[in-house]
C-alpha positions, 0 to 999 in steps of 0.5 A: 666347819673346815674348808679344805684345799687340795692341790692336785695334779690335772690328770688325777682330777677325774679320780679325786671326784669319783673317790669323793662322790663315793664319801659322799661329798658332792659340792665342791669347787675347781680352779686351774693353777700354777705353782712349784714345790719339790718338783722345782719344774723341768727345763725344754728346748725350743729352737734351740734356745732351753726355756726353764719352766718352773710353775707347773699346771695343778688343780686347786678343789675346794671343798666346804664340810661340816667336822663329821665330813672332814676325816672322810672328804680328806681320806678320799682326795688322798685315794684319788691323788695319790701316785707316790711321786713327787708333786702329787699336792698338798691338802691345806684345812682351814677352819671356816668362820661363817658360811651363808648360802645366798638363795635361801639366807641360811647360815652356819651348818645348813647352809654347808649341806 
């Protein structure tokens, strides 16, 4: 079992889902975050005085899988983010040590679905 964290840019959001109802991947959750990398933020102008904006908006998903869903959920995040600049995200895999699902007990495997 892997959990795997995608951060994205907000506006491929719609993209990633689709391309990861198409592997199949269904379950998934969706946080709004901040945060920098090599885009090092931008610098504006408000009345005059130059504000520095250093944590830019991004989409955290995170996606719970079984080993036979990693390969596929990790190749359709990249087909649906990917724009070839810089700032498109980071895909983090980390394994899963226990899962349980709450309404029915199960744990492990089952309860990933």
């Amino acid at each position: 079992m892997k959990l795997i964290i995608a951060m994205v840019q907000p506006h491929k959001l719609s993209d990633v889902k689709k391309a990861l109802f198409e592997a199949d991947v269904h379950k998934m959750t969706v946080t709004n975050a901040l945060g920098c990398g090599q885009q090092k933020g931008f610098t504006e102008t408000y009345r005059g005085v130059i504000h520095e904006v250093n944590l830019l908006k991004k989409v955290r998903l995170e996606v719970a899988v079984n080993e036979d869903f990693v390969k596929s959920t990790i190749a359709a995040i990249i087909k649906g983010a990917r724009t070839g600049n810089i700032g498109d995200g980071k895909i983090l895999v980390v394994d899963l040590g226990e899962c349980i699902r709450i309404r029915t007990g199960e744990s492990g495997h089952e309860a990933i679905g």
